[in-house]
N, C-alpha and C positions, 0 to 999 in steps of 0.2 A: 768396481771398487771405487768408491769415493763420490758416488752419482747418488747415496741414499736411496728411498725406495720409490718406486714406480706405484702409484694409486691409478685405477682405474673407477671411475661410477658411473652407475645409469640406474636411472636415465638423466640425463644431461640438463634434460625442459622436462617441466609435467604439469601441464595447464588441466586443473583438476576443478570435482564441483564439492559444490558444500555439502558435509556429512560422508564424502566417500574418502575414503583407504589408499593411501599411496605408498607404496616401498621400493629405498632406495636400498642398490645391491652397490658394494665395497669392496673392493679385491687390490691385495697388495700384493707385489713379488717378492719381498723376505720373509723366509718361515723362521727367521730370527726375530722379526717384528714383534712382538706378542703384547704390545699395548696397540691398542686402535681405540682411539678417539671420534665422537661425532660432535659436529657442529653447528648454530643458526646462526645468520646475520644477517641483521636486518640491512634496510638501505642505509647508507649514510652511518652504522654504527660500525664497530670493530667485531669479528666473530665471539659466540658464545656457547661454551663448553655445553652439551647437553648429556654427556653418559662417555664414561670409559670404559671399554672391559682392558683385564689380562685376561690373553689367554683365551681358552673356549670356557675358561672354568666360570668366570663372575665379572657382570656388569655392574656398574655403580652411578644412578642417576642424580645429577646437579639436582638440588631444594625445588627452583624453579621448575624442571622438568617431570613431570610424571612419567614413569616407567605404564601405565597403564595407556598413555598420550602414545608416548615414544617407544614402544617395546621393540627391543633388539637382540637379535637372535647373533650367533656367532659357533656356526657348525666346523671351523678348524682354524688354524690360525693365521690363512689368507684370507679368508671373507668376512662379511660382515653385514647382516642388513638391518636397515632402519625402518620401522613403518612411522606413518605417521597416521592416525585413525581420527576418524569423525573432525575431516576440512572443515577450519573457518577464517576467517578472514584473517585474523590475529597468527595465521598460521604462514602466510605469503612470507616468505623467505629462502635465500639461498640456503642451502643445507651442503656441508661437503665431512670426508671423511677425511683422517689422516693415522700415520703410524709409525711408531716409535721402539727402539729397540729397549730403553727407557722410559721409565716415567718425565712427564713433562711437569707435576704437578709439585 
């Protein structure tokens, strides 16, 4: 109680080539959580929202982010995964998840 929630992801590093498929898997320990959030940030900038869902029901992608780019699936309401399809260079960025019992928005 009072510690918030526990995120886990992997893979952690993923030194990938251009044009292939990468998916990051999300896993939170509150099944109260029911917003989860994903993330980009570049070097030197602040993080930038790329999709929320509630729930397992509906994800909702930022203008800048293509849902066809970032498709993210969300089978209950501790996981979470992101892909990110057809690497390019514009795409080198930390990625992380996060989750809220709340909207943050």
């Amino acid at each position: 109680s009072g510690l918030g929630v526990l995120i886990s992801q992997v893979p952690r590093t993923a030194p990938q080539r251009r044009g292939e498929t990468i998916k990051i898997t999300c896993v939170q320990n509150k099944t109260s959580y029911t917003y989860m959030y994903w993330y980009k940030q570049l070097q030197g900038e602040g993080p930038r929202l790329i999709a929320q869902s509630v729930d397992v029901s509906s994800t909702t992608h930022e203008k800048e982010y293509n849902a066809s780019k970032f498709p993210i699936t969300r089978p209950n309401t501790k996981i979470s995964f992101m892909s990110i399809v057809d690497l390019r260079t514009q795409d080198s960025a930390n990625y992380f998840c996060a989750a809220s019992e709340h909207t943050v928005l």
